[in-house]
C-alpha positions in Angstrom: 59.8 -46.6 129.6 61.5 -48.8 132.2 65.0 -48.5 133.0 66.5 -51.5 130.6 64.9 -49.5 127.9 66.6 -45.8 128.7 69.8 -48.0 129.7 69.5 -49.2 126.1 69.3 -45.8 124.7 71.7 -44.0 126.4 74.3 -46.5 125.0 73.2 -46.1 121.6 74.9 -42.3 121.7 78.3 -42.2 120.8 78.7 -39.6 124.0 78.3 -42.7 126.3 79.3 -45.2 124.0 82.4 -47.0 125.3 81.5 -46.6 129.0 81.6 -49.2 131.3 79.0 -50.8 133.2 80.5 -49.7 136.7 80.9 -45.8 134.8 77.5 -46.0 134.3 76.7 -46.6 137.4 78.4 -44.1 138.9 77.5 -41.6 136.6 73.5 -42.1 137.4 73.1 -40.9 134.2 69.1 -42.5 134.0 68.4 -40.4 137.2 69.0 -37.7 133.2 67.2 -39.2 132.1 63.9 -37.3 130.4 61.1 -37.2 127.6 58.4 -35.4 126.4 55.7 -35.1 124.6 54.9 -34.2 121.2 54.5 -29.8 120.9 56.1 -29.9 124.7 58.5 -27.1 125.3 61.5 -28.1 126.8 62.3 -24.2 127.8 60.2 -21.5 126.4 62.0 -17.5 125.7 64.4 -18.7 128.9 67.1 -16.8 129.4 67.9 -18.1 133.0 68.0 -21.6 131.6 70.9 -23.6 132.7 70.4 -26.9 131.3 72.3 -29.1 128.3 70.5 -32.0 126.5 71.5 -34.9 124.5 68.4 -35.8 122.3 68.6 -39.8 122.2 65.5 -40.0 120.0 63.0 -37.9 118.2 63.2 -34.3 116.7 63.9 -30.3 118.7 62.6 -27.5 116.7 65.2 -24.3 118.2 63.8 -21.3 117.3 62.2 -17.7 118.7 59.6 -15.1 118.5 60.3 -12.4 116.3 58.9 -9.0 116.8 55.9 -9.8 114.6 54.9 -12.7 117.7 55.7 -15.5 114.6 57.3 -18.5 115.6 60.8 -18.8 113.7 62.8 -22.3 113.5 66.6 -21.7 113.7 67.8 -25.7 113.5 65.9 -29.0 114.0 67.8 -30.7 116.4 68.3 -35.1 115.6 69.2 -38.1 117.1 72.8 -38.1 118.3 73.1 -33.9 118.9 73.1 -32.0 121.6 71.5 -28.7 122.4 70.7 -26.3 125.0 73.6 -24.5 126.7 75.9 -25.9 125.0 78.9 -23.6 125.4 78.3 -24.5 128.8 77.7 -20.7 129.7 75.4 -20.1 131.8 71.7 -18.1 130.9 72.5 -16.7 127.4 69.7 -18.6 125.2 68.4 -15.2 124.4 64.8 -16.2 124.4 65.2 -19.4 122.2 62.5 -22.1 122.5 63.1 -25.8 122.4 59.7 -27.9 121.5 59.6 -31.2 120.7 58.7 -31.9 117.0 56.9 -34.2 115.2 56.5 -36.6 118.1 57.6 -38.0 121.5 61.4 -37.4 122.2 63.7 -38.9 124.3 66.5 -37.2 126.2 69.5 -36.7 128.9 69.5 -33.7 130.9 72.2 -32.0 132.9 72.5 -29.0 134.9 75.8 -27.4 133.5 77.4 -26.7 136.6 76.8 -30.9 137.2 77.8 -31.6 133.3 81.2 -29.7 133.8 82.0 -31.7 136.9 81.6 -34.9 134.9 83.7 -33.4 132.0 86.2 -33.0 135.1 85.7 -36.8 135.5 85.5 -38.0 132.5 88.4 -36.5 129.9 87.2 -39.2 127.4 83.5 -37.6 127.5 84.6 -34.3 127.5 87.3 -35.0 124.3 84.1 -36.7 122.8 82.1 -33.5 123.7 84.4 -31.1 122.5 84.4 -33.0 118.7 80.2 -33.0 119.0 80.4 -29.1 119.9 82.4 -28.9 117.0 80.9 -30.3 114.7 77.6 -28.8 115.2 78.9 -24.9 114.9 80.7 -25.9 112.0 77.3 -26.8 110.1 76.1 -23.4 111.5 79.0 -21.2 110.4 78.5 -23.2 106.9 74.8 -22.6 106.7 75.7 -18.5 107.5 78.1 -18.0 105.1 76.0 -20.3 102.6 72.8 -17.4 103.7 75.2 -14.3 103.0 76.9 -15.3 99.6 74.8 -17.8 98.0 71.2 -18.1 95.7 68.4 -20.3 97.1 69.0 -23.5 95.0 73.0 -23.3 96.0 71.7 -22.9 99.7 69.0 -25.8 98.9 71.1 -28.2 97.2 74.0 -28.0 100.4 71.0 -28.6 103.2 70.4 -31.5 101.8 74.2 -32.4 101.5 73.9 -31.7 105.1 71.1 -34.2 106.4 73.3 -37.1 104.1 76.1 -35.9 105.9 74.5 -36.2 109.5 72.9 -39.9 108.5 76.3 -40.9 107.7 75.7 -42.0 104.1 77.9 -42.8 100.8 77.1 -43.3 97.5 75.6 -41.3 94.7 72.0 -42.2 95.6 70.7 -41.9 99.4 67.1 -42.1 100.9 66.6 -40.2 104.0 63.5 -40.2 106.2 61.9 -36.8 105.7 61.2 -34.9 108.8 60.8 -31.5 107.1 57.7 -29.4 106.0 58.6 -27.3 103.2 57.7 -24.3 105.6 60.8 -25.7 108.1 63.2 -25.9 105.3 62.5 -22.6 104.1 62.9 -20.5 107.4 66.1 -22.9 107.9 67.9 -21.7 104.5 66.5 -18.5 104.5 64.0 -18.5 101.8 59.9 -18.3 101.2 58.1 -21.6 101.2 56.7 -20.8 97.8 60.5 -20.0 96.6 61.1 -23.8 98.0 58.7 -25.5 96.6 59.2 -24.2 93.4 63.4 -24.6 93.7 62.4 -28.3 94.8 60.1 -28.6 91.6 63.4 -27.5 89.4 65.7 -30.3 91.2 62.9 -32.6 90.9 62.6 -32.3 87.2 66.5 -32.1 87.0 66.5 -35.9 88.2 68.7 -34.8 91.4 66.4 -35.6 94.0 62.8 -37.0 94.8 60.7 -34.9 97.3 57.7 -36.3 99.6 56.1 -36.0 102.7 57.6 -39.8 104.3 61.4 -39.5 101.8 64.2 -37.5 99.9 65.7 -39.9 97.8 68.6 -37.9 96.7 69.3 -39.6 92.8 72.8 -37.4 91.9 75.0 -36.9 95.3 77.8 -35.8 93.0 75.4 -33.3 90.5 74.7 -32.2 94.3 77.5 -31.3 95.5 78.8 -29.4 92.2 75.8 -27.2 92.2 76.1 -26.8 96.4 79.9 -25.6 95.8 78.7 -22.3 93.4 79.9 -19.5 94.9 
Protein backbone atom coordinates (compact mmCIF):
# COMPACT_ATOMS: atom_id res chain seq x y z
CA UNK A 1 0.00 0.00 0.00
CA UNK A 2 1.73 3.28 -0.98
CA UNK A 3 1.57 6.18 1.08
CA UNK A 4 -1.57 8.21 -0.83
CA UNK A 5 -3.36 5.11 0.06
CA UNK A 6 -2.53 4.94 4.19
CA UNK A 7 -2.82 8.85 3.87
CA UNK A 8 -6.30 8.14 2.67
CA UNK A 9 -7.08 5.85 5.44
CA UNK A 10 -5.89 7.52 8.22
CA UNK A 11 -8.26 10.44 7.38
CA UNK A 12 -11.19 8.30 7.10
CA UNK A 13 -11.01 7.81 11.24
CA UNK A 14 -12.80 10.30 13.04
CA UNK A 15 -9.39 10.31 15.53
CA UNK A 16 -7.58 12.21 12.64
CA UNK A 17 -10.40 13.54 10.95
CA UNK A 18 -10.26 17.40 11.01
CA UNK A 19 -6.45 17.58 11.04
CA UNK A 20 -4.62 19.62 8.86
CA UNK A 21 -2.44 18.87 6.23
CA UNK A 22 0.65 20.62 7.92
CA UNK A 23 -0.71 18.48 11.43
CA UNK A 24 -0.28 15.66 9.57
CA UNK A 25 2.84 16.24 8.68
CA UNK A 26 4.16 16.86 11.76
CA UNK A 27 2.59 14.24 13.35
CA UNK A 28 4.34 11.43 10.91
CA UNK A 29 1.61 9.58 11.73
CA UNK A 30 2.30 7.00 8.28
CA UNK A 31 5.80 6.40 9.84
CA UNK A 32 2.26 4.38 12.40
CA UNK A 33 1.45 3.20 10.15
CA UNK A 34 1.05 -0.91 10.09
CA UNK A 35 -0.88 -4.08 8.75
CA UNK A 36 -1.00 -7.60 8.91
CA UNK A 37 -1.91 -10.48 7.74
CA UNK A 38 -4.88 -12.60 8.10
CA UNK A 39 -4.37 -15.16 11.64
CA UNK A 40 -1.22 -12.68 12.46
CA UNK A 41 -0.88 -11.81 16.06
CA UNK A 42 -0.40 -8.49 16.76
CA UNK A 43 0.88 -9.36 20.60
CA UNK A 44 0.48 -12.86 21.74
CA UNK A 45 -0.09 -13.55 26.08
CA UNK A 46 2.12 -9.98 26.37
CA UNK A 47 2.10 -8.56 29.42
CA UNK A 48 5.12 -6.19 28.76
CA UNK A 49 3.28 -4.84 25.68
CA UNK A 50 3.25 -1.12 25.56
CA UNK A 51 1.62 -0.33 22.35
CA UNK A 52 -2.14 1.33 21.42
CA UNK A 53 -3.75 0.68 17.97
CA UNK A 54 -6.33 2.34 15.93
CA UNK A 55 -7.66 -0.48 13.59
CA UNK A 56 -8.44 1.59 10.19
CA UNK A 57 -9.70 -1.49 8.41
CA UNK A 58 -10.43 -5.15 8.91
CA UNK A 59 -11.43 -7.18 12.11
CA UNK A 60 -9.08 -7.93 15.99
CA UNK A 61 -10.26 -10.90 17.68
CA UNK A 62 -9.13 -9.91 21.75
CA UNK A 63 -9.09 -12.84 23.63
CA UNK A 64 -6.84 -15.47 25.92
CA UNK A 65 -5.96 -18.90 26.87
CA UNK A 66 -7.80 -20.30 29.49
CA UNK A 67 -6.45 -22.94 31.80
CA UNK A 68 -7.84 -25.69 29.50
CA UNK A 69 -5.13 -24.10 26.54
CA UNK A 70 -8.64 -23.05 24.52
CA UNK A 71 -8.51 -19.98 22.71
CA UNK A 72 -11.34 -17.58 24.23
CA UNK A 73 -12.61 -14.31 22.21
CA UNK A 74 -13.41 -11.44 24.67
CA UNK A 75 -14.43 -8.55 21.82
CA UNK A 76 -13.94 -8.34 18.01
CA UNK A 77 -12.41 -5.21 17.57
CA UNK A 78 -13.96 -2.93 14.07
CA UNK A 79 -13.20 -0.30 11.89
CA UNK A 80 -13.01 3.03 13.69
CA UNK A 81 -11.91 1.39 17.50
CA UNK A 82 -9.10 1.30 19.19
CA UNK A 83 -7.43 -1.33 21.24
CA UNK A 84 -4.44 -2.33 22.95
CA UNK A 85 -3.35 -0.38 25.96
CA UNK A 86 -5.79 1.69 25.93
CA UNK A 87 -5.85 3.11 29.44
CA UNK A 88 -2.60 4.18 28.46
CA UNK A 89 -1.02 2.09 31.44
CA UNK A 90 1.70 0.62 30.76
CA UNK A 91 2.07 -3.69 30.66
CA UNK A 92 -1.25 -4.80 32.19
CA UNK A 93 -2.81 -6.81 29.09
CA UNK A 94 -2.79 -9.80 31.33
CA UNK A 95 -1.92 -12.31 28.67
CA UNK A 96 -4.58 -11.04 26.04
CA UNK A 97 -3.91 -11.85 22.45
CA UNK A 98 -4.70 -9.61 19.45
CA UNK A 99 -4.94 -11.69 15.93
CA UNK A 100 -6.19 -10.36 13.07
CA UNK A 101 -9.57 -11.91 11.91
CA UNK A 102 -11.05 -12.80 9.06
CA UNK A 103 -8.59 -11.05 6.77
CA UNK A 104 -5.80 -8.42 6.23
CA UNK A 105 -6.08 -5.39 8.66
CA UNK A 106 -5.01 -2.16 8.58
CA UNK A 107 -3.65 -0.11 11.48
CA UNK A 108 -1.82 2.96 13.43
CA UNK A 109 0.47 2.11 16.10
CA UNK A 110 1.89 4.08 18.88
CA UNK A 111 4.13 3.46 21.65
CA UNK A 112 2.13 4.95 24.66
CA UNK A 113 4.77 6.92 26.16
CA UNK A 114 4.87 8.67 22.25
CA UNK A 115 0.77 8.61 22.09
CA UNK A 116 0.64 10.65 25.48
CA UNK A 117 3.02 13.12 24.24
CA UNK A 118 0.84 13.82 21.22
CA UNK A 119 -2.30 13.93 23.52
CA UNK A 120 -0.02 16.70 25.16
CA UNK A 121 0.00 18.27 21.72
CA UNK A 122 -3.02 17.76 20.51
CA UNK A 123 -6.02 18.58 23.15
CA UNK A 124 -8.48 18.18 20.20
CA UNK A 125 -7.18 14.34 19.79
CA UNK A 126 -6.97 13.70 23.17
CA UNK A 127 -10.85 15.26 23.89
CA UNK A 128 -11.66 12.92 20.74
CA UNK A 129 -9.82 10.02 22.48
CA UNK A 130 -11.22 10.36 25.76
CA UNK A 131 -15.14 10.16 24.09
CA UNK A 132 -13.70 6.82 21.90
CA UNK A 133 -12.33 5.36 25.33
CA UNK A 134 -15.60 6.03 26.53
CA UNK A 135 -17.58 4.79 24.52
CA UNK A 136 -15.94 1.48 24.15
CA UNK A 137 -16.05 0.56 28.21
CA UNK A 138 -19.48 1.58 28.15
CA UNK A 139 -20.42 -1.29 25.65
CA UNK A 140 -18.35 -3.50 28.02
CA UNK A 141 -19.86 -2.52 31.35
CA UNK A 142 -23.26 -3.07 29.35
CA UNK A 143 -22.43 -6.46 27.99
CA UNK A 144 -21.32 -7.50 31.93
CA UNK A 145 -24.14 -6.50 33.58
CA UNK A 146 -26.28 -7.80 30.49
CA UNK A 147 -23.99 -11.51 31.34
CA UNK A 148 -24.81 -11.30 35.24
CA UNK A 149 -28.65 -10.43 35.19
CA UNK A 150 -30.02 -11.44 31.92
CA UNK A 151 -31.28 -14.99 29.82
CA UNK A 152 -29.50 -15.76 26.56
CA UNK A 153 -32.07 -14.33 24.09
CA UNK A 154 -32.13 -10.88 26.19
CA UNK A 155 -28.22 -11.00 25.94
CA UNK A 156 -28.75 -11.99 22.11
CA UNK A 157 -31.26 -9.68 21.09
CA UNK A 158 -28.93 -6.44 22.79
CA UNK A 159 -25.60 -7.71 20.83
CA UNK A 160 -27.09 -7.22 17.94
CA UNK A 161 -28.62 -3.75 19.08
CA UNK A 162 -25.02 -3.23 19.63
CA UNK A 163 -23.39 -3.91 16.04
CA UNK A 164 -26.50 -1.44 14.65
CA UNK A 165 -25.40 0.85 17.08
CA UNK A 166 -21.56 0.77 16.11
CA UNK A 167 -22.68 0.98 12.11
CA UNK A 168 -24.51 3.96 12.89
CA UNK A 169 -27.93 2.89 11.63
CA UNK A 170 -31.75 4.13 12.01
CA UNK A 171 -34.79 2.63 11.14
CA UNK A 172 -36.76 -0.43 11.98
CA UNK A 173 -35.01 -2.65 9.42
CA UNK A 174 -30.98 -2.63 9.12
CA UNK A 175 -28.62 -5.10 7.12
CA UNK A 176 -25.27 -5.42 8.60
CA UNK A 177 -22.30 -7.29 7.05
CA UNK A 178 -21.85 -10.40 9.17
CA UNK A 179 -18.46 -10.90 10.46
CA UNK A 180 -19.45 -13.44 13.20
CA UNK A 181 -19.34 -17.34 13.37
CA UNK A 182 -21.97 -18.49 15.65
CA UNK A 183 -18.99 -19.91 17.76
CA UNK A 184 -17.71 -15.93 18.24
CA UNK A 185 -21.05 -14.79 19.16
CA UNK A 186 -21.51 -17.28 21.66
CA UNK A 187 -18.23 -16.95 23.71
CA UNK A 188 -18.98 -13.02 23.27
CA UNK A 189 -22.49 -13.17 25.19
CA UNK A 190 -21.66 -15.87 27.24
CA UNK A 191 -23.55 -18.80 25.93
CA UNK A 192 -22.99 -22.39 24.00
CA UNK A 193 -22.92 -22.27 20.24
CA UNK A 194 -25.70 -24.87 20.22
CA UNK A 195 -27.71 -22.53 22.77
CA UNK A 196 -27.08 -19.78 19.82
CA UNK A 197 -28.02 -21.31 17.12
CA UNK A 198 -30.99 -22.53 18.45
CA UNK A 199 -31.92 -18.78 20.24
CA UNK A 200 -31.15 -17.48 16.52
CA UNK A 201 -33.57 -20.22 15.11
CA UNK A 202 -36.46 -18.74 17.63
CA UNK A 203 -35.76 -14.97 16.46
CA UNK A 204 -35.59 -16.21 13.03
CA UNK A 205 -38.99 -17.69 13.11
CA UNK A 206 -40.25 -14.70 15.28
CA UNK A 207 -39.68 -12.47 12.02
CA UNK A 208 -36.98 -10.27 14.12
CA UNK A 209 -34.07 -10.95 12.25
CA UNK A 210 -32.45 -12.95 9.24
CA UNK A 211 -29.25 -14.90 10.03
CA UNK A 212 -26.47 -15.96 7.31
CA UNK A 213 -23.02 -16.44 6.84
CA UNK A 214 -22.42 -12.91 4.37
CA UNK A 215 -25.78 -10.72 6.51
CA UNK A 216 -28.07 -9.96 9.57
CA UNK A 217 -30.90 -8.21 8.28
CA UNK A 218 -32.42 -7.15 11.42
CA UNK A 219 -36.51 -6.99 10.31
CA UNK A 220 -38.01 -5.46 13.89
CA UNK A 221 -35.33 -2.87 15.53
CA UNK A 222 -38.14 -1.82 17.91
CA UNK A 223 -39.52 -5.80 18.78
CA UNK A 224 -35.58 -5.73 19.45
CA UNK A 225 -35.00 -3.45 21.63
CA UNK A 226 -38.30 -4.38 23.87
CA UNK A 227 -37.11 -7.82 24.24
CA UNK A 228 -33.16 -6.50 24.85
CA UNK A 229 -34.60 -4.22 27.77
CA UNK A 230 -36.11 -7.53 30.00
CA UNK A 231 -34.55 -7.43 32.99
Amino acid sequence: MGATDQLLLIRNYNLWSDLSDEEYEELNLIHHFKEAKRNEYLYFESHLHNKIYFLKDGFIRIGYIDEHGREVVKEIIRKGEVFGQITLEPHNLNGEFAQAYKGDVSLCAFNIDDFEKLLNRKPRIALRYSKLVGQQMRRVESRLISLLHKDVKTRLAGFFLLILEKENLQGNTASISNFLRHEDIAQLIGASRQTVSMTISELETAGLLTFSRSLIILRDVNALQKLASVG
